[in-house]
N, C-alpha and C positions, 0 to 999 in steps of 0.2 A: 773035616773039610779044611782045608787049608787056607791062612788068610791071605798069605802072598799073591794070590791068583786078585787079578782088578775087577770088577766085575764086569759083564757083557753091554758095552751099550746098544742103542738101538742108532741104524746112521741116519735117519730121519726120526727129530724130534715135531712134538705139535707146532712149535714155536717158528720151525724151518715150514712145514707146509703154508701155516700164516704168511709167513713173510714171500713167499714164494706166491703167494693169489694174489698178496698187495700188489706184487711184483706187476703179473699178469694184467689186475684192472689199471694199475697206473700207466701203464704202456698202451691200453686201450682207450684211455680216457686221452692220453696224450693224441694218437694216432687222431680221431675225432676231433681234436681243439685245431689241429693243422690240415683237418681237410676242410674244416670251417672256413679256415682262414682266407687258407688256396680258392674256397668259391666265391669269394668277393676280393678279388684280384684288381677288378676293374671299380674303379672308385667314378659315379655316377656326380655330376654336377649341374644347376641349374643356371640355364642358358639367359634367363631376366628372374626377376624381381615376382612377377606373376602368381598365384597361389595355386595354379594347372602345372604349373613348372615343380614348384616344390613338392605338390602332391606326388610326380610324379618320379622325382630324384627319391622318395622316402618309399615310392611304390614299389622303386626297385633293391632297397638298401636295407629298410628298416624290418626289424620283428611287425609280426600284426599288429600289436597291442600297441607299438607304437606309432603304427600308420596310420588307427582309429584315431590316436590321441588325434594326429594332425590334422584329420576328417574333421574332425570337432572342431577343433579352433579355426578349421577354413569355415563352418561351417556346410560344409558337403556330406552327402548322403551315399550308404555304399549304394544304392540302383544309382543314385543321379553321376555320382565317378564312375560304375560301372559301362553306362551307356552316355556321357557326354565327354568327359574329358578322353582325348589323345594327346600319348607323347611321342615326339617324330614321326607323325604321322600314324602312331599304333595306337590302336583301343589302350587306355591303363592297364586292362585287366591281360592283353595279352606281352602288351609292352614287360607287366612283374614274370609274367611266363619266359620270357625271351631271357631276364636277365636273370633265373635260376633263383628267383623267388616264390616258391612252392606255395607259401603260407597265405600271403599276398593273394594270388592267384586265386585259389582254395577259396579265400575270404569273399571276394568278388564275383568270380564268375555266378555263382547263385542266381546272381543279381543282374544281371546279362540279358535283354530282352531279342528273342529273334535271331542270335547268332551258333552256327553251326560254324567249327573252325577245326580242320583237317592239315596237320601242321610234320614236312618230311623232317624230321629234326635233321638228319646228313647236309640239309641246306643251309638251316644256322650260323651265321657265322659266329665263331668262339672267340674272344676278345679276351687276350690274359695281360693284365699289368696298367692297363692303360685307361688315361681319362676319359670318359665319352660325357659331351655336352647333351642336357636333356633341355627341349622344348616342349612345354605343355599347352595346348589349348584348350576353350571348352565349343563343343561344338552348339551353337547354340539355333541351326539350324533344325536340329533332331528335337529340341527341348520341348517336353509335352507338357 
């Protein structure tokens, strides 16, 4: 055998397939952090001082875990936000619906007494980039 001949490599090493899945998951982890981002476009803000206001800017903004936190420290209960407080005139629970707060939503409606709601989403209006002032009440009309 001759030794002048170099030996045969192979054109994909282990080392290239690795780097190539990093590749892959890092551009999907990316792709996901930017459409996070893009779905809170519109930055939510509290119209008074109120703690129906605030619940209601954190109803639409926040992770759950931290809209409980706020529950707590308002003192409110998810049935008594689910069925008393409104923001701009919407239930909480459907107000976190409108503004693309799944989790939110998820969390609450459970707790929802009596409401059946059939909802065209093509009617929605989509609001990208922009501040929208929140008003919270509590309705204390309904209060049992």
């Amino acid at each position: 055998m001759p030794t002048d001949q170099a030996p045969i490599r192979r054109s994909i090493t282990f080392g290239d397939t690795v780097m190539k899945k990093f590749q892959i998951v890092s551009c999907a982890v990316l792709l996901v952090l930017t459409a996070t981002t893009a779905a809170h476009a519109v930055e939510y803000v509290a119209a008074d001082d109120s703690p129906a206001s605030k619940l209601c800017v954190s109803a639409a903004m926040d992770r759950p875990i931290k809209f409980l936190v706020e529950m707590r420290d308002t003192g409110v209960s998810k049935r008594y936000a689910a069925n008393q407080i409104t923001c701009n005139g919407t239930n909480i629970t459907s107000f976190a619906q409108q503004a693309g707060n799944d989790g939110n939503y998820k969390m609450l409606n459970p707790h929802r007494r009596g409401h059946v709601e059939i909802s065209d989403l093509a009617q929605l209006p989509t609001v990208d980039g922009q501040i929208m002032t929140v008003s919270g009440q509590v309705n204390e009309a309904a209060r049992p």
